[in-house]
N, C-alpha and C positions, 0 to 999 in steps of 0.2 A: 552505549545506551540505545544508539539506532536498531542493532542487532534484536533487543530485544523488544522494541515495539514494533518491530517487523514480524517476527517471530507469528507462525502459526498459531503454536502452542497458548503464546500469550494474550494477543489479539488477534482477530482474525481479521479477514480482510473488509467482512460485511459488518463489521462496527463503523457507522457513518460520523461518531464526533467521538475525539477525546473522553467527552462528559460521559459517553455513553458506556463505559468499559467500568465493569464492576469496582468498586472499593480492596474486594478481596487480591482483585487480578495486580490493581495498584501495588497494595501490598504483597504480591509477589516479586512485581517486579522490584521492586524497593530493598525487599530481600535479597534480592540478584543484584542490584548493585554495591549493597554491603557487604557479600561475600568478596567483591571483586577491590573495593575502596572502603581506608577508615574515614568514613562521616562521622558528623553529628547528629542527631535528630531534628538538629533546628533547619537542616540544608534540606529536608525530603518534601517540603511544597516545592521549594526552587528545583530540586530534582524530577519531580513530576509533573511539573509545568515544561522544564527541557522535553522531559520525553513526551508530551503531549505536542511539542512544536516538530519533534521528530515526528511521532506519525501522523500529523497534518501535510506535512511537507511529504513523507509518502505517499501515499493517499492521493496527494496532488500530482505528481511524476509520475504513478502509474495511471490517472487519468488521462493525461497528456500523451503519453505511452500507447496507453490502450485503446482508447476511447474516442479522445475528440478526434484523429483523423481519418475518420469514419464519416459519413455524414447521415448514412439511416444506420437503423437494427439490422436489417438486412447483411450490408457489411460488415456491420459489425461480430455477427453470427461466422460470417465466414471465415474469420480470423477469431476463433478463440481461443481466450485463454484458459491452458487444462492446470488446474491446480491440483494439486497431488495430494493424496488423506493427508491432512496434517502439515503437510510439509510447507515449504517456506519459497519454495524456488517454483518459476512459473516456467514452463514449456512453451512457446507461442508457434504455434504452426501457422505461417504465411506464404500467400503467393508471392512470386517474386517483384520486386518492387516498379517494372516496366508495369506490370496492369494497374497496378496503384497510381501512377501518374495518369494513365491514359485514361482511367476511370477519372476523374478529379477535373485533368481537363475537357471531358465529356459534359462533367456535369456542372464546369464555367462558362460553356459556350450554351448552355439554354436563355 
């Protein structure tokens, strides 16, 4: 189920909450896991609440990832991440991780 609330196609990445992802998209994914598993109908809130904890908990790992060990936009910008039409897999082009430290304790020593 991770797979597919990962998924491009299905959510993207600038959906900011679970709540915010259409009814319809729900019921895609829902479809998707009934092709894959025989459910019942009474398992797909417990089924869409999982995948809801699944893309929280993404969402959060590529914050942490991406994001907080940065401390401005500035860096941030310098390491971006190139997400591809559609696709599901991120590219990250970074300097090597010597300037990263030395930036970091540059910017503990003020």
């Amino acid at each position: 189920m991770g797979t597919l609330v990962r998924s491009q196609h299905n959510v993207p990445i600038q959906v900011q909450d679970w709540n915010h992802v259409s009814e319809d998209v729900k019921e895609k994914i829902w479809a998707l896991v009934l092709e894959k598993y025989e459910l019942e109908e009474t398992c797909k809130n417990y089924i869409l609440q999982c995948c809801g904890n699944l893309f929280r908990s993404y969402r959060s790992k590529m914050k942490a990832k991406y994001y907080n060990p940065y401390n401005t936009d500035e860096e941030r910008l310098c390491y971006q991440m190139m997400i591809g039409g559609g696709s599901s897999t991120f590219g990250v082009h970074r300097r090597p991780r010597i300037s990263q430290t030395k930036t970091r304790q540059i910017g503990q020593n003020k």
